[in-house]
N, C-alpha and C positions, 0 to 999 in steps of 0.2 A: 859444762853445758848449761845451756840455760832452756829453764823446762816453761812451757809455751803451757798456757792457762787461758782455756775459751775465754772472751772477752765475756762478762758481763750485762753488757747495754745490749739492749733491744732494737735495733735499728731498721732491722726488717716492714716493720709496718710503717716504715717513713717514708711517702710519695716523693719522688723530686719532682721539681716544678720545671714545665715546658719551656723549653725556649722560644718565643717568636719568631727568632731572627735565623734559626737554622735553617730553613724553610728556602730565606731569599739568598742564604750564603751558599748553598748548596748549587741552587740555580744559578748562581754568580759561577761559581767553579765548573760548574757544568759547561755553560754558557764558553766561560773560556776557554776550557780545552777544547771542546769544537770549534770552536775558531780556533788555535793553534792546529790542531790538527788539520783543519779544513786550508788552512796556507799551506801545511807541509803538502799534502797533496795537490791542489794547484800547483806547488812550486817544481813538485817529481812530473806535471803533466806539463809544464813549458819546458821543464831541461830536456824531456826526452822528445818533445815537438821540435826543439832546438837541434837536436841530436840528426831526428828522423829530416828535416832543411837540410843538414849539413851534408850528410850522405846525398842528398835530392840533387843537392849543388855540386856534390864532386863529380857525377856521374855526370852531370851536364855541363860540363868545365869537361869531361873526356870527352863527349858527343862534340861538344864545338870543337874541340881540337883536331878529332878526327874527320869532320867535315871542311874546316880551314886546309889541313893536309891536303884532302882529294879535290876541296875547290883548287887548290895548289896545280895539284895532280892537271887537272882536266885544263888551266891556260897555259901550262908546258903546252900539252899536248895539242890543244888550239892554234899557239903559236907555233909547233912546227909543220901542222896543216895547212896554216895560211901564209908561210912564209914564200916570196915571191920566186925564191928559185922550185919550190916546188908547185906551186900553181902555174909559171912558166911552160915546166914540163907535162903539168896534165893540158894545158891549153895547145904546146903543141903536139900531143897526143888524141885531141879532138880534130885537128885540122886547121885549127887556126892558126895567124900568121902577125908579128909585131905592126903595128899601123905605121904605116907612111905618112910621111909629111902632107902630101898631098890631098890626103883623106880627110884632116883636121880644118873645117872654117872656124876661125875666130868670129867671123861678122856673124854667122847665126846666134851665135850665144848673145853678144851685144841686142841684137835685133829681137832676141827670145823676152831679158831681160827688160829693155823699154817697153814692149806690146805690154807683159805682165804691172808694172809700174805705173800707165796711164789707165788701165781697166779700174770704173769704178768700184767700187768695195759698198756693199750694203750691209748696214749697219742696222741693229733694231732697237727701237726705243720705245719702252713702254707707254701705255699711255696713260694719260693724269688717272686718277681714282676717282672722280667723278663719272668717266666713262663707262664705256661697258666691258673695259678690264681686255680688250681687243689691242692687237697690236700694233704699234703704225711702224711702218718702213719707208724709209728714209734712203735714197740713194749719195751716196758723198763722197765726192771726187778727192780724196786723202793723197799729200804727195810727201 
């Protein structure tokens, strides 16, 4: 075995000397672990904002689905309402009766259409910006 003999020298009263530069390294280190840390949390606050859309979106991908369906639903159901064998039957369950030939003018519709065709049409046209911003009207015979 080897026998251990206090050391001799006196080194006890020997100052070490400061370092300067501790000081700015430290603050460097510091510096960048909150920034690294400060990304990882940002990054944990968009996965789970990402997470929290995704759920927002499936549920509303069900909601349109389920309203696609029942719009579905309701022009079935529209179209066997209006369909003409059964408006038929409520029409002649009011009283009424299919129209005769007789009943139908062609000339009035003709005659409806030209009256409305030669009616003039009035049109409005601002007036210049020098005026007093009043409106002038214009009648004009459009064909």
């Amino acid at each position: 075995m080897v026998r251990r003999i206090p050391s001799r020298q006196r080194n006890a009263h020997v100052a070490r000397a400061r370092d300067p530069g501790v000081i700015f390294r430290l603050g460097l280190l510091l510096l960048c672990g909150l920034t690294l840390a400060g990304g990882f949390v940002y990054a944990g606050g968009q996965h789970f904002a990402a997470l929290k859309l995704g759920y927002e979106t499936e549920s509303l991908r069900k909601i349109k689905k389920d309203l696609a369906a029942e719009q579905h639903r309701i022009q079935l159901e529209r179209e066997a309402v209006v369909s003409p064998a059964r408006l038929e039957r409520a029409a002649r369950q009011l009283g009424m009766q299919p129209m005769q030939a007789a009943q139908i003018d062609p000339l009035s519709r003709t005659a409806r259409r030209s009256a409305e065709a030669d009616a003039p049409r009035v049109i409005e046209i601002p007036a210049p910006a020098a005026q007093d911003q009043t409106k002038v009207i214009r009648q004009v015979k459009l064909r």
